[in-house]
C-alpha positions as CSV (number, residue, x, y, z in Angstrom):
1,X,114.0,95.7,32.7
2,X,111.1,98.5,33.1
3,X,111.6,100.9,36.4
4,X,108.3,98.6,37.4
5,X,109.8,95.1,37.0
6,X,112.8,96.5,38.8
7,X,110.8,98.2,41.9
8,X,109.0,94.3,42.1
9,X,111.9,92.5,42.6
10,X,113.5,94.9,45.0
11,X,109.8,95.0,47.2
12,X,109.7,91.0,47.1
13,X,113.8,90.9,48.4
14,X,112.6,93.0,51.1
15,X,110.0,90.6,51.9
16,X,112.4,88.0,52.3
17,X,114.7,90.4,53.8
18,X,112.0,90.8,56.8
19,X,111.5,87.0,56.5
20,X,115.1,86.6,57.8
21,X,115.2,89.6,60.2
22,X,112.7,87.9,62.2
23,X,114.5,84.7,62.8
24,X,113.0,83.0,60.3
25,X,109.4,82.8,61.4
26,X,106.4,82.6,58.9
27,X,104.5,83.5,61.5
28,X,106.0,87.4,61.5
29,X,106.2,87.1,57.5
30,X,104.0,88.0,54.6
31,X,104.4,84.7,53.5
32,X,102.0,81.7,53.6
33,X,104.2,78.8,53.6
34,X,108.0,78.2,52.7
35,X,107.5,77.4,48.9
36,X,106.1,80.8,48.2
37,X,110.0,81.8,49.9
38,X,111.5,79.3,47.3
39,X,109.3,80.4,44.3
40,X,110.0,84.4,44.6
41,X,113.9,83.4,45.2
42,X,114.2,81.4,42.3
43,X,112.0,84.6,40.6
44,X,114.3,87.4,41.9
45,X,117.7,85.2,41.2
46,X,117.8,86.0,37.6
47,X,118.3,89.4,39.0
48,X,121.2,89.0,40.9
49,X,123.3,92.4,39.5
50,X,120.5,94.1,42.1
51,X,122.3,94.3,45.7
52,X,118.8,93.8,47.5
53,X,118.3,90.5,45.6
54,X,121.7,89.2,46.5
55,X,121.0,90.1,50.1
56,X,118.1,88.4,50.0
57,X,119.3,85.3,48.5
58,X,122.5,85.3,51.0
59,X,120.4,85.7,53.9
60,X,118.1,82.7,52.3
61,X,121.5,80.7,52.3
62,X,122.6,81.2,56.0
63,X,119.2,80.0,57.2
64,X,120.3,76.8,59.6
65,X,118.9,73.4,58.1
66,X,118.0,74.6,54.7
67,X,118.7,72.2,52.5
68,X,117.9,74.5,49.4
69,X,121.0,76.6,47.9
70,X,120.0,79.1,45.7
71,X,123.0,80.9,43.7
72,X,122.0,84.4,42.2
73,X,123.0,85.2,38.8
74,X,125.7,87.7,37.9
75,X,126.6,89.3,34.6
76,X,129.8,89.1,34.1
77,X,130.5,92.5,34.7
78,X,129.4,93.3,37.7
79,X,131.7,90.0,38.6
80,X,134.3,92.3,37.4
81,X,133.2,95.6,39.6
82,X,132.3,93.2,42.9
83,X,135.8,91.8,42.8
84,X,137.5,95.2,42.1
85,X,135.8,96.5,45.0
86,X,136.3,93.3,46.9
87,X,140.1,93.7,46.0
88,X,140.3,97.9,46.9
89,X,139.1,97.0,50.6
90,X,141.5,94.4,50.7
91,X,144.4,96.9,50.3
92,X,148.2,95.9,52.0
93,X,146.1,96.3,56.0
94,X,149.2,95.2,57.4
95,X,149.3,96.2,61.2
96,X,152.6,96.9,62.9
97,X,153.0,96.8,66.9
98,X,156.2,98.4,68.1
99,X,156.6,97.4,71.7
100,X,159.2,99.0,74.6
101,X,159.9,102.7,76.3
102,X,158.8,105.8,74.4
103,X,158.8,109.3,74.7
104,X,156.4,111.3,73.5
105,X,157.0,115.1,73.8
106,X,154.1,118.0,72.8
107,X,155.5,121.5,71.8
């Protein structure tokens, strides 16, 4: 993928990044009607190792009564990289509450 190709796809995931910020309007949108939404996801899903498109297309998904799932595609290494991430913020967080009379003392 050419710097170009690459700067494309991230400008039309911002598109439908703004899409989504504004509740969903085409009326605040650079877009026309919905199908030129569907179109570009299905365009930028291939592309799915680039966080903007993956934003994009999540934010596509949470939209209330669309009907249309769209699934980005991921190499299989940057499966491998997400999920080690995914796993090293998941680290033991266990919280412990100690409850009754203490004495705290400052030198």
């Amino acid at each position: 993928m050419t710097s170009k190709e690459k700067d494309k796809i991230i400008f039309i995931s911002k598109k439908i990044l703004h899409y989504a910020n504004n509740d969903y309007n085409l009326k605040y949108s650079d877009y026309d009607t919905e199908q030129e939404i569907i179109d570009d996801l299905y365009y930028i899903a291939k592309y799915g190792d680039i966080l903007s498109v993956r934003k994009a297309v999540d934010s596509w998904n949470k939209q209330h009564g669309n009907k249309i799932k769209i699934t980005p595609y991921i190499s299989h290494k940057k499966k491998l990289e997400l999920e080690k991430k995914r796993k090293y913020k998941m680290k033991d967080q266990k919280l412990k509450i100690h409850t009754g009379s203490f004495v705290v003392t400052f030198n």
